[in-house]
Residue, then its C-alpha position, 0 to 999 in steps of 0.5 A: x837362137x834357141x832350138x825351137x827358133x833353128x828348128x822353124x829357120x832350118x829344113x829337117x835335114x839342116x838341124x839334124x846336121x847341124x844340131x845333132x852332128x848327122x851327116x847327109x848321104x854321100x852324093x845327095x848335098x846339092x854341093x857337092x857337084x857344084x862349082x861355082x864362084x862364090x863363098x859357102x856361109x854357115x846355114x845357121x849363123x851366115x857365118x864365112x866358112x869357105x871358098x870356091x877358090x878352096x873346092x876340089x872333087x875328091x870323090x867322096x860324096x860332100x863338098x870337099x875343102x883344103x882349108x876354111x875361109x879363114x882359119x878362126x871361122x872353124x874349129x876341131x873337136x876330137x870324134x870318137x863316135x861310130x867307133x873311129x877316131x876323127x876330127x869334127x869341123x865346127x863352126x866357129x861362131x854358132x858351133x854348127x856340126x859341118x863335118x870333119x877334116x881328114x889328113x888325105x887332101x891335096x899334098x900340094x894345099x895342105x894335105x888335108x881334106x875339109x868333109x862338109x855336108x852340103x846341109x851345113x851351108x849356103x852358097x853365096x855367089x860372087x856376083x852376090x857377095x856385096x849385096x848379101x853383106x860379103x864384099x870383103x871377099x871379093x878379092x878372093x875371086x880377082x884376077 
């Protein structure tokens, strides 16, 4: 998809984040007080990125992860802009600008916390999986 095609398909705020590697405000994302069974799908591409199962509150403004969905559905590029060092999350397939990945998540899952602007995504409910083309991860939501 060329830009003119992202910019018509995303709001301002989604290609600004995902094009151009913005971050959303913190406590502004519509998920990151949202905690509802289902998967969070690349905005851009529908790709899979991550899971309920996988979203934890860690008080910080955006969606929070201890890992992606599968671990090729992103990747890290090392980010040195506003004057720190730190890892940017991409996704895989349209190299969307998610966020970055920190080393202070759960001990017990990782210890790593997955810093995703609620622009990036769309969440796609569990009770919505199979019709949306998903149903391979109905399993991650069996009991």
């Amino acid at each position: 998809m060329n830009k003119d095609e992202l910019k018509n398909k995303l709001t301002d705020e989604q290609y600004r984040v995902t094009q151009e590697a913005a971050t959303e405000a913190p406590f502004t994302g519509k998920y990151d007080d949202f905690y509802e069974d289902g998967i969070y799908v690349d905005v851009v591409s529908g790709e899979p990125l991550f899971s309920s199962t996988d979203k934890y509150d860690a008080g910080c403004g955006w969606p929070s992860f201890t890992k992606p969905i599968d671990k090729q559905a992103v990747k890290n590029n090392l980010d040195l802009s506003h004057g720190m060092i730190r890892e940017e999350v991409l996704s895989n397939q349209a190299e969307s600008h998610l966020g970055h990945v920190f080393p202070d998540g759960p001990a017990d899952k990782g210890g790593v916390r997955f810093c995703i602007n609620s622009a990036a995504l769309k969440f796609i409910p569990v009770t919505e999986l199979s019709e949306a083309g998903y149903s391979d991860y109905e399993v991650l939501f069996k009991k």
